[in-house]
N, C-alpha and C positions, 0 to 999 in steps of 0.2 A: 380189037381195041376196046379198051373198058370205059364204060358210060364218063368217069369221073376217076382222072387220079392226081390226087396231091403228096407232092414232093416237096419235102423238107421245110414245111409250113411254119412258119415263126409269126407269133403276135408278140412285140415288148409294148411295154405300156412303161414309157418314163418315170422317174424318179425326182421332182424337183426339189431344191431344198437352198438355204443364205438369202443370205439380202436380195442377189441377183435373179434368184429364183431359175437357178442353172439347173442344168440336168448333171446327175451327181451317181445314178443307178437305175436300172432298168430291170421290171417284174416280168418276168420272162413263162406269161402265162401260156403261148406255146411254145414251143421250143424242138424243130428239126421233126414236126410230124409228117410221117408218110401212111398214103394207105390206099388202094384203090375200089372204087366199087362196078361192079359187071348191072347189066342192065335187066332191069326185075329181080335183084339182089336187094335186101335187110342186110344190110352193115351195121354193128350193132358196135358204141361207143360208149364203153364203162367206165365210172371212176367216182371216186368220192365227191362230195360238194371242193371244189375250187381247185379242182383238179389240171381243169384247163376244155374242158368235152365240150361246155358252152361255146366257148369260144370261139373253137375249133368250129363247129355248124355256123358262127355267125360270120366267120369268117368267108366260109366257104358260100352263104347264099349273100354276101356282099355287103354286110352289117354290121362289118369291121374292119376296119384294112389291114392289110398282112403288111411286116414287114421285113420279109424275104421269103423268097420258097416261090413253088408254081400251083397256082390250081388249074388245071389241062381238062375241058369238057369237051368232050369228042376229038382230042387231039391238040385244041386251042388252049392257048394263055389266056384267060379271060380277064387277065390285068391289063394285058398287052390290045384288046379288043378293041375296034371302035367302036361310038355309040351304039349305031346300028345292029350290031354283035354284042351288044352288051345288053340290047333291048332284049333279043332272043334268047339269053340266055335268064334274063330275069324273069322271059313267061316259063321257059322250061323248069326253072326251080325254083319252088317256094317251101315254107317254111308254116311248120305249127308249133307256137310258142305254149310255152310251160304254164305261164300263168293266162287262162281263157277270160279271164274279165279284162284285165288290166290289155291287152290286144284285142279287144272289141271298143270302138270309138260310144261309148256311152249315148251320143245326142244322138246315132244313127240308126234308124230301123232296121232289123238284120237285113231285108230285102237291100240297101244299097252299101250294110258290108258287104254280102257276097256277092253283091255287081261291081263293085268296084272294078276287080282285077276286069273284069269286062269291058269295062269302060274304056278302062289301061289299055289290052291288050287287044280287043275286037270292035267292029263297028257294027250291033247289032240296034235294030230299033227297040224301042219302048216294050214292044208286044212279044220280040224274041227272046229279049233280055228276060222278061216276065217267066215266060216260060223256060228257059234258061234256068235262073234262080230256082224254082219248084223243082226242077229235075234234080239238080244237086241237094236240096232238100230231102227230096223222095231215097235219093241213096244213102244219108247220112241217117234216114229212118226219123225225119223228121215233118210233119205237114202244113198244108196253106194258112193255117191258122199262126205259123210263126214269122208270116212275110213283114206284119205289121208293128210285130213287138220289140221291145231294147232288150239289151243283152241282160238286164238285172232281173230281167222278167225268169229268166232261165238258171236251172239250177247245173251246177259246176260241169257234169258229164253233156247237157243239152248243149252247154257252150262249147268246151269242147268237140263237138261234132258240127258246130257251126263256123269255127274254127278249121278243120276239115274237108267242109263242105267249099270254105272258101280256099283254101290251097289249091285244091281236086279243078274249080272252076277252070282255067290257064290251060287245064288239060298236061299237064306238068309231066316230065318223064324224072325229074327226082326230087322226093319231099326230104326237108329235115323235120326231122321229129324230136325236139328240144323237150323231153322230160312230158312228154304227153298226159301220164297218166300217171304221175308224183302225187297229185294233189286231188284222187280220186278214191272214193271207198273202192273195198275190193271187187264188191258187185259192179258196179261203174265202171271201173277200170275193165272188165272182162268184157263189156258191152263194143268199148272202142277200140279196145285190140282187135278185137271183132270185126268191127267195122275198116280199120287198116288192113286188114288182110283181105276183106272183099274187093274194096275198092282197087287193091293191089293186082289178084286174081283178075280183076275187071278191066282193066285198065292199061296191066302190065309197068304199072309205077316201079321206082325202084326207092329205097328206103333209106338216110342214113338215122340212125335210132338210136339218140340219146339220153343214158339213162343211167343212175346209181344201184336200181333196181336187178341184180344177176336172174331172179325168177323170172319177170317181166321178159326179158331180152331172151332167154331162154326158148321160150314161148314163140318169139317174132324172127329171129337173126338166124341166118344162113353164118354167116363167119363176122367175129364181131372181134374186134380188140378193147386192152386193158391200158387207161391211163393215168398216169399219177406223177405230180408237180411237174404238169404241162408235156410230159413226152410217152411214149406206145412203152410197157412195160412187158405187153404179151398181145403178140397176136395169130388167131387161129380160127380154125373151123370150131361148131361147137361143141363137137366133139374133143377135140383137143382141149381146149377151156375146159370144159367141166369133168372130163376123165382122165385128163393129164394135165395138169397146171405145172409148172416151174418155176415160175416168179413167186417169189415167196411175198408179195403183194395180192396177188391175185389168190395165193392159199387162203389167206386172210379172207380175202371178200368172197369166197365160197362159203367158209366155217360161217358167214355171218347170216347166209339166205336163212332163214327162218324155217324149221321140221313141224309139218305138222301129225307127224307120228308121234304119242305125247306118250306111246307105250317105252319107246326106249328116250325119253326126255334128257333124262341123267349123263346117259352115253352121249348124246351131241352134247349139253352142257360142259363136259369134260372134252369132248374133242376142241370144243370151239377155246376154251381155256388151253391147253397145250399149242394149239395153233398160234393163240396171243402170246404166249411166251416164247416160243421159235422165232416170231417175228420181233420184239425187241429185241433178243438176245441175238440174232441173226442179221434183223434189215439192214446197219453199217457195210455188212459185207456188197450190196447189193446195191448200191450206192457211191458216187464215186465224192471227192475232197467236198466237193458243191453242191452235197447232197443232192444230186439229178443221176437220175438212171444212166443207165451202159447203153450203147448202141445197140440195134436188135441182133442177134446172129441165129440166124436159119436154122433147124435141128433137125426141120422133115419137110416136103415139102407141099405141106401146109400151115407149119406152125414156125414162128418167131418167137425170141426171147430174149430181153435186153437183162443179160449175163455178165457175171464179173469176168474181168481178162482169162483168168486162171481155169472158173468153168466154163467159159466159151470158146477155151482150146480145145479141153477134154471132148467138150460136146461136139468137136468137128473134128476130132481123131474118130469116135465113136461113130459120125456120121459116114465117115470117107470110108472105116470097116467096114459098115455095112453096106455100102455100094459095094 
């Protein structure tokens, strides 16, 4: 049974508009997402800005309300849950938001952000709490000197890992990781992958990682999918992603990861232009009246791909020859 699986996940966000201020249309920023994650698994959630990946994570640690679809943690609807079930599931999963200033409470000394969730979720004393705090300190590589300070004190990476420190606190068996390290220099950013992946090792966390970044996730994701105007366009191991792509979406955001081989420069300049032009001249195909993706259909079994009718027949005569 896997840690966490959502079926058919739908967020619409109303449309209102006349005198009456009626509902007239709905932005159907997710729309029919499925995916599952196994336990000490990097699930890795790609896509442009407004794609629907936010969402999707806010959904799922309870920051949004769905409206329709299942999210099943350990078997359970956790729509369906009572309080008590809903307590437990909100110490098991927490969430590290994209922007690290803006999710640190400014008048608070980091010492009682990262008690907080303690507070919440455990009943320790003064002295335990204490030490408590410093420990998750000491693993995000941070020291006693930070108990006392505001978050403005701290530069963007520092916060980010305080940020971490307090997810990590709950003891959590699944983080969302909402664009972690968008808004960090490149050095910075290698520091906190870093540290994700230890705490992960240490821990046994399991990961959903959202991010625009294909290098980043590269880096972190066991099997990640691709989404665009709110629904799964590819989804695979990361093998499959980056050595076989099929979505002619996801060709695109490969052509886009940045070469730093600057000897043959020319040659990716020109691939990544051919690749732009197959995808205008091609995307309508790969799209249905509503411009929204095709359902996925299976091709191996690891990888999906949401295919037009015509090749996702092909692709499953080709499958069933080769069984």
């Amino acid at each position: 049974m896997s840690l966490l699986e959502v079926k058919n996940l739908q967020v619409h966000f109303p449309i209102r508009s006349g005198f009456w201020n009626r509902i007239t249309d709905y932005v159907k920023a997710v729309d029919g997402v499925s995916f599952e994650i196994e336990a000490g698994e990097t699930f890795g959630l790609v896509g442009e800005s407004g794609s629907g990946k936010t969402t999707t994570g806010r959904a799922v640690v309870g920051l949004e309300p769905s409206t329709g679809g299942q999210i099943l943690y350990q078997g359970k609807n956790i729509a369906l849950n009572h309080a008590k079930e809903r307590l437990t599931y909100n110490q098991d999963v927490q969430m590290i938001f994209q922007d690290s200033l803006s999710s640190l409470n400014p008048r608070k000394r980091i010492e009682s952000i990262i008690a907080e969730p303690l507070r919440n979720f455990e009943q320790l004393d003064s002295e335990k709490e204490k030490i408590r705090v410093l420990q998750l300190l000491d693993i995000v590589g941070l020291g006693p000197d930070a108990l006392y300070k505001y978050p403005h004190q701290f530069s963007g990476g520092q916060r980010q890992r305080i940020g971490i420190a307090r997810a990590v606190a709950t003891n959590p068996k699944l983080i969302i990781a909402d664009e972690p390290v968008s808004a960090l220099d490149l050095s910075v950013q290698a520091q906190v992958l870093n540290f994700l992946k230890k705490i992960q090792r240490e821990f046994g966390i399991s990961f959903l990682f959202i991010s625009h970044d294909l290098g980043v996730v590269r880096h972190m994701c066991d099997r990640l999918a691709i989404m665009n105007r709110g629904r799964l366009v590819e989804v695979g191991s990361r093998a499959d992603i980056y050595n076989h792509p099929q979505h002619i979406y996801t060709k695109r955001l490969l052509a886009a990861i940045p070469q730093v081989d600057v000897r043959h420069r020319q040659e990716h300049q020109a691939e990544r232009i051919r690749i732009e032009k197959i995808y205008q001249s091609q995307k309508a195909n790969y799209y249905d009246a509503n411009g929204m993706a095709y359902p996925l259909v299976q091709i191996s079994p690891t990888h999906s791909v949401a295919l037009p009718p015509e090749m996702a027949q092909q692709k499953k005569l080709t499958t069933q020859g080769v069984d």
